[in-house]
C-alpha positions in Angstrom: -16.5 5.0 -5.3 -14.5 6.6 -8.1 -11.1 5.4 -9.6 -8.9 6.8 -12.0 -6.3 4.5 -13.7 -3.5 6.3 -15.9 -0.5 5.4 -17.4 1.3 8.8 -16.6 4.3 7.5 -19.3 7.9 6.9 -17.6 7.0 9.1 -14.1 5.9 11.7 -15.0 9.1 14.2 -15.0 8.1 17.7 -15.9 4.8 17.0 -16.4 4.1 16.0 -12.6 2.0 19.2 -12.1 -0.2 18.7 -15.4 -0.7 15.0 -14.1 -1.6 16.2 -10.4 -4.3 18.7 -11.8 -5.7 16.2 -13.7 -5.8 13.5 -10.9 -7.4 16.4 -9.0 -9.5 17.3 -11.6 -11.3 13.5 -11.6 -11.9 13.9 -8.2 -11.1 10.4 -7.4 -11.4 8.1 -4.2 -8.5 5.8 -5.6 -5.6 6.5 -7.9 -3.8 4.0 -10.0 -0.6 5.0 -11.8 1.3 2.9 -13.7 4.6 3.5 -15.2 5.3 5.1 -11.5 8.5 6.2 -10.4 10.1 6.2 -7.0 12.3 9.8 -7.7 10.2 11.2 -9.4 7.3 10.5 -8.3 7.8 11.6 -4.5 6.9 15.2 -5.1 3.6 13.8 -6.7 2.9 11.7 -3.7 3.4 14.3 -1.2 0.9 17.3 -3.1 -1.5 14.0 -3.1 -1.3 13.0 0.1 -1.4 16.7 1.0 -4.4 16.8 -1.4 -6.7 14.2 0.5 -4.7 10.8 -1.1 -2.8 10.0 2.1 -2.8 6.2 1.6 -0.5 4.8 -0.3 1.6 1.4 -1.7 3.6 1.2 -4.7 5.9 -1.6 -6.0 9.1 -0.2 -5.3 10.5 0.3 -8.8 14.2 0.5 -9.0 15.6 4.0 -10.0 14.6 5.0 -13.3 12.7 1.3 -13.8 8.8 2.3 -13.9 6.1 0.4 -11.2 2.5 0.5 -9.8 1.4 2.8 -7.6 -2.0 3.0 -5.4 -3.0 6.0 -3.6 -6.3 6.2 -1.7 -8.2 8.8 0.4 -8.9 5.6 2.8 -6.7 3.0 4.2 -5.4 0.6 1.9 -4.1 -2.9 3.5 -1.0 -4.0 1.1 -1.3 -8.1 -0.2 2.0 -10.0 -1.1 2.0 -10.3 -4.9 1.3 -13.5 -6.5 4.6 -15.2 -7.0 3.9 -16.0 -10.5 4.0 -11.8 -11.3 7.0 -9.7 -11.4 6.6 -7.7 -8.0 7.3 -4.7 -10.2 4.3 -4.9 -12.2 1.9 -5.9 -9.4 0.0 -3.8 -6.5 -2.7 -5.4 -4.9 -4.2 -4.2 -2.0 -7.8 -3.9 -0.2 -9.7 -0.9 0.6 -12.6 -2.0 3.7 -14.1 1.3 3.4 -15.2 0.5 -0.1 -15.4 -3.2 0.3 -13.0 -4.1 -2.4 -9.7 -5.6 -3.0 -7.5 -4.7 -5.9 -4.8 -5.6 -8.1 -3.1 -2.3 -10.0 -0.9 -4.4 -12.9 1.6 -3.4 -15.6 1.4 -6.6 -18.4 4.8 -6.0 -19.9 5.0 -5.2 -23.7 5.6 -8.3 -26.0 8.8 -6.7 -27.6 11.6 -9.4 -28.0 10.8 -11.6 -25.0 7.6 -13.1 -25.7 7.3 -15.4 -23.0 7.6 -12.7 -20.1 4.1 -11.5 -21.3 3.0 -14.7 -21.6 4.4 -15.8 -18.3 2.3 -12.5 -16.9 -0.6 -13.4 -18.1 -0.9 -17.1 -17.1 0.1 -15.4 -13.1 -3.2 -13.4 -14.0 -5.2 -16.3 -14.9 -4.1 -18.3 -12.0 -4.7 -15.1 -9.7 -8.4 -14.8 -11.2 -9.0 -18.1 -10.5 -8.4 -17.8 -6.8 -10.1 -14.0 -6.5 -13.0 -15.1 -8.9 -15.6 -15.3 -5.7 -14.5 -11.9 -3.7 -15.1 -8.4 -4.8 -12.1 -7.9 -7.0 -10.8 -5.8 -9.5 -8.1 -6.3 -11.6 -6.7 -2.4 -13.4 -4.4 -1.4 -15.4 -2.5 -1.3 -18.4 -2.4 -4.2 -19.8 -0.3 -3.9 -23.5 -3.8 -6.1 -24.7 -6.8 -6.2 -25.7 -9.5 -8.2 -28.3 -7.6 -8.0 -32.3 -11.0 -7.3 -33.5 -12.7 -4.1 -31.8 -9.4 -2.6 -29.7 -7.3 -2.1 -32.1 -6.8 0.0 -35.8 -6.2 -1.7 -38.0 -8.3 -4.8 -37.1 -6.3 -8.2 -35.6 -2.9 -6.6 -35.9 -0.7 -5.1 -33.0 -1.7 -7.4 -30.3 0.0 -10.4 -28.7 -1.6 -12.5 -25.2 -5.1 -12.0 -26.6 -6.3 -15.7 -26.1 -5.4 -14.6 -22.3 -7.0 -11.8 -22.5 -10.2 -13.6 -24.4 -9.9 -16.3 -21.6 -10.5 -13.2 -18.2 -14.8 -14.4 -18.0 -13.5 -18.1 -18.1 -12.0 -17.0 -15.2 -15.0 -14.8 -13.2 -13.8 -11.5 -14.6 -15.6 -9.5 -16.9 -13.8 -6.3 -18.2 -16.2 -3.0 -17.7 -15.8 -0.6 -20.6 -16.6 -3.2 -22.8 -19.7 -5.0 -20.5 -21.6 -1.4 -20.8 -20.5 -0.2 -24.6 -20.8 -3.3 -26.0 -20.8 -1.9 -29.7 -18.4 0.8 -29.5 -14.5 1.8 -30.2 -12.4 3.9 -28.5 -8.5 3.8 -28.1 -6.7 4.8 -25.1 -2.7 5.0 -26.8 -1.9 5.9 -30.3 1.6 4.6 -31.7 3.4 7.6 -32.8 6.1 7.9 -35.5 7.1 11.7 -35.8 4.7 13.5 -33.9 1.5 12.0 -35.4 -0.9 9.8 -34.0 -0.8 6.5 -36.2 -2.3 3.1 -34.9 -4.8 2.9 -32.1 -5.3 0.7 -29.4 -7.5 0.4 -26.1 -4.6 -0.9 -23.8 -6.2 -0.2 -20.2 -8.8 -2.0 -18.8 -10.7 -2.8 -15.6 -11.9 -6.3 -14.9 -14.4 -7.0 -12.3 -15.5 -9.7 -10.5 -19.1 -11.1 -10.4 -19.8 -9.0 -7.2 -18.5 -6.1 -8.6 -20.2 -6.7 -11.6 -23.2 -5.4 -9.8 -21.9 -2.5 -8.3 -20.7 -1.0 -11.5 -22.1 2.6 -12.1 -20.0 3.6 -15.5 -16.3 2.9 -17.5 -15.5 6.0 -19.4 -12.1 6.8 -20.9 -10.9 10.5 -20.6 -9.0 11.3 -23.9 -7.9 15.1 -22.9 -4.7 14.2 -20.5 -3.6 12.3 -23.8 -4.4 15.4 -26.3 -2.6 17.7 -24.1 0.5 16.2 -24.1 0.1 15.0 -19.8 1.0 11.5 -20.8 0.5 9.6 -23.8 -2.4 7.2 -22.2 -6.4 8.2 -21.8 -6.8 8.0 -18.4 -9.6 5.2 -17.0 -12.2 6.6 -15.0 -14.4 3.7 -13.2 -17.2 4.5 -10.9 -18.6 1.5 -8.4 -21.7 1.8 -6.0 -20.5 1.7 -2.6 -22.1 -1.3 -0.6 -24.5 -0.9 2.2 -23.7 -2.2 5.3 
């Protein structure tokens, strides 16, 4: 089973076409987009679905507020959000034909309101806790990730990481990291007048023990960023299908 999880940066707009020939590009079983848009994003839900991606739950962003999306070529059955998350930031679903559940989340960005990401994170925590012991995944972007080895420069830029440090207290392991143990990669670049400036691995998949097993590879895919499609690496995670 193969899943791409992008950050297709405020909807999409005028780049919907360069973000559906990507998607089709991957060749994906499940999508994740975050930063989805209901108006905009309704033509690229129709060429998907039209495309083999038929499946679908989002969170139901207000106009111009960005969401979570999931799109699936098999049927997804939609889960009530934790009530601890903002239902905004949240999909979770499960997908029987590839023995899974999932949660698609949006952590929001520190910015003035610290404790809204904090508050996020602790509705993760409290999430993993109960999920810990099913085949789980938690993917997205999560505006987070370990201040030394995710960011440039080193132990600046991040906020949340003790939460994000604290995921294999609570059964989750997060994949890229389990399988490259000793290497860096960035998935967003702050920008400041066109160039790229800081860098930061900001998307992540966590699995649960049973996934843990069935991982096959975590790979970023830098070229929808270099291009201009959005101004995230798209996730690629592949998982072995379980035998019945």
């Amino acid at each position: 089973m193969r899943l791409v999880s992008w950050n297709i940066r405020h909807g999409g707009g005028g780049r919907t076409r360069a973000i559906y020939d990507a998607l089709i590009g991957h060749a994906p079983d499940v999508i994740i987009l975050i930063e989805y848009r209901s108006r905009p994003g309704a033509s690229l839900r129709e060429r998907l679905a039209s495309a083999g991606w038929p499946h679908f739950a989002s969170s139901d962003p207000a106009p111009g507020r960005n969401g979570v999306a999931v799109l699936s070529s098999e049927p997804l059955i939609v889960r009530r959000p934790p009530s601890s998350v903002p239902p905004d930031r949240w999909v979770e679903v499960e997908v029987p034909a590839y023995g899974l559940a999932l949660a698609a989340v949006y952590v929001p960005v520190r910015g003035r309101d610290v404790t809204r990401k904090d508050s996020y994170w602790r509705g993760v925590l409290e999430a993993a806790v109960a999920r810990r012991d099913a085949s789980f995944l938690f993917v997205g972007d999560w505006n987070t990730g370990a201040p030394i080895g995710d960011a440039e420069p080193e132990g600046r830029g991040f906020s949340c990481c003790e939460h994000f440090a604290a995921m294999p207290e609570h059964g989750f392991v997060e994949a890229w990291r389990l399988l490259h143990p000793h290497q860096r990669t960035f998935s967003w670049y702050s920008r400041r007048g066109g160039p790229n400036m800081n860098g930061f691995r900001i998307d992540h998949a966590f699995l649960s023990k049973r996934l843990r097993e069935r991982l096959v590879s975590c790979e970023y895919s830098d070229i929808e960023r270099s291009v201009g499609a959005s101004d995230h690496a798209a996730l690629l995670l592949e998982l072995c299908t379980p035998v019945d």
